[in-house]
N, C-alpha and C positions, 0 to 999 in steps of 0.2 A: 865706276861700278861695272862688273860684269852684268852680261847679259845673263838670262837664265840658262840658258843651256852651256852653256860656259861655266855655272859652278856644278851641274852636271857633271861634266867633262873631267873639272878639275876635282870632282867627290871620287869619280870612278878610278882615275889614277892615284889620288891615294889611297882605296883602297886595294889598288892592286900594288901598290908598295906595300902593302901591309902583309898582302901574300904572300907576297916574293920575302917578307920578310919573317912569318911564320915557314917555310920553304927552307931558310936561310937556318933559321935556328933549331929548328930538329935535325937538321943535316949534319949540325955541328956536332952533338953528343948523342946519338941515336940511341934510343932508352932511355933520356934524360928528359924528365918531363920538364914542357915550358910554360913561361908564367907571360903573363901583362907585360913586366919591367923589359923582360930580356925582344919580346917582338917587339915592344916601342922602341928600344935602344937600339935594336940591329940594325928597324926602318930612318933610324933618323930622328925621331920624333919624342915627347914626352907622353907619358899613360894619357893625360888629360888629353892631347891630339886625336892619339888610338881610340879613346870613347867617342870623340866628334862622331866617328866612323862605322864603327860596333858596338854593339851593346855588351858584349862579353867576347872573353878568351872563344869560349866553344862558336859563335858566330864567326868571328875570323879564320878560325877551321873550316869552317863548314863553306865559308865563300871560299877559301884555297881548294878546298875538296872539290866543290862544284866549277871550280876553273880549272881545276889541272884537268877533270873529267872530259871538261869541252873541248881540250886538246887531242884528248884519244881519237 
């Protein structure tokens, strides 16, 4: 078993896979709105994984949004 701060760790990186993969799929058709299927497929993952993570499409936005921000 992981320790606690270990599935921490391991919650945060995937949902920064998940960024990089809402990131990933607007970049590909820009003006092409994106759905669930296409961010869980790009990261790797099945919808059911992406929900573990976010509650909704617009929440995964909003954590990509607020990550790229903290880069500026």
């Amino acid at each position: 078993m992981r320790p606690e701060g270990q599935w921490d760790e391991f919650r945060q990186s995937q949902r920064e896979l998940i960024a990089d993969a809402v990131i990933r799929a607007a970049s590909q058709a820009p003006g092409v709105p994106i759905d669930v299927t296409l961010v869980a497929s790009t990261a790797g993952m099945s919808r059911k994984t992406f929900y573990k993570y976010f509650d909704s499409l617009g929440d995964a936005v909003l954590f990509t949004q607020t990550a790229v921000l903290r880069l500026l």
